[in-house]
C-alpha positions, 0 to 999 in steps of 0.5 A: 823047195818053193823057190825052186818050184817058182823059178821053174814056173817062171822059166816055164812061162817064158819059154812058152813066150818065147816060143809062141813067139817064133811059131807066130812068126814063122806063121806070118812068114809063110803068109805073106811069102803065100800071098805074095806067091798068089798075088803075082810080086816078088816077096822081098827079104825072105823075112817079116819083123815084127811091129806091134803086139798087144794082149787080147781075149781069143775067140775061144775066151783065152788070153792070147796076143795080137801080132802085127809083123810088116814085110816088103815085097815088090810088083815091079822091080823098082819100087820096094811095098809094104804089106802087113799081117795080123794075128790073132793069136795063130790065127790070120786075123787080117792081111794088107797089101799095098796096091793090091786086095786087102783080105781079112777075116774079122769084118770090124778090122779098120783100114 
């Protein structure tokens, strides 16, 4: 009985991983497929992959992670530019584009 119970914990817990995983992409996606939309380029891939993810505390004290996903885009045709959206949890903590406005909501956010 206790090891049925611990497997379905363990199950639990990464499904959860798993799946505020794809709603963070899919958040980052509609990001970056906005800002680009906004910025007047054209959003390449149709996609963002994820570069980095770390462990933080969330503003609302739980543990959440931190999400760097990088996605490409282009303002002339000819030249292909990287941009670059953090998250917080799901939450936009910061969004970098190459040659173009850098927006964030976290003023301590390095260049």
């Amino acid at each position: 009985m206790m090891q049925g119970l611990f497997l379905l914990v363990i199950t639990i817990i990464i499904f959860w991983i798993w799946y505020s995983g794809v709603r963070a992409m899919e958040t980052a996606l509609m990001i970056a497929r906005n800002a680009c939309h906004e910025a007047g380029v054209q959003f390449l891939d149709g996609s963002v992959y994820l570069k980095k993810i770390w462990p933080i505390r969330l503003a609302n004290g739980w543990v959440g992670m931190l999400r760097f996903y990088r996605f490409d885009y282009t303002d002339t045709g000819n030249e292909r530019l990287s941009g670059l959206v953090v998250l917080a949890g799901s939450d936009l903590e910061y969004l970098q584009m190459e040659n173009h406005t850098i927006v964030t909501t976290n003023p301590d956010q390095p260049d």
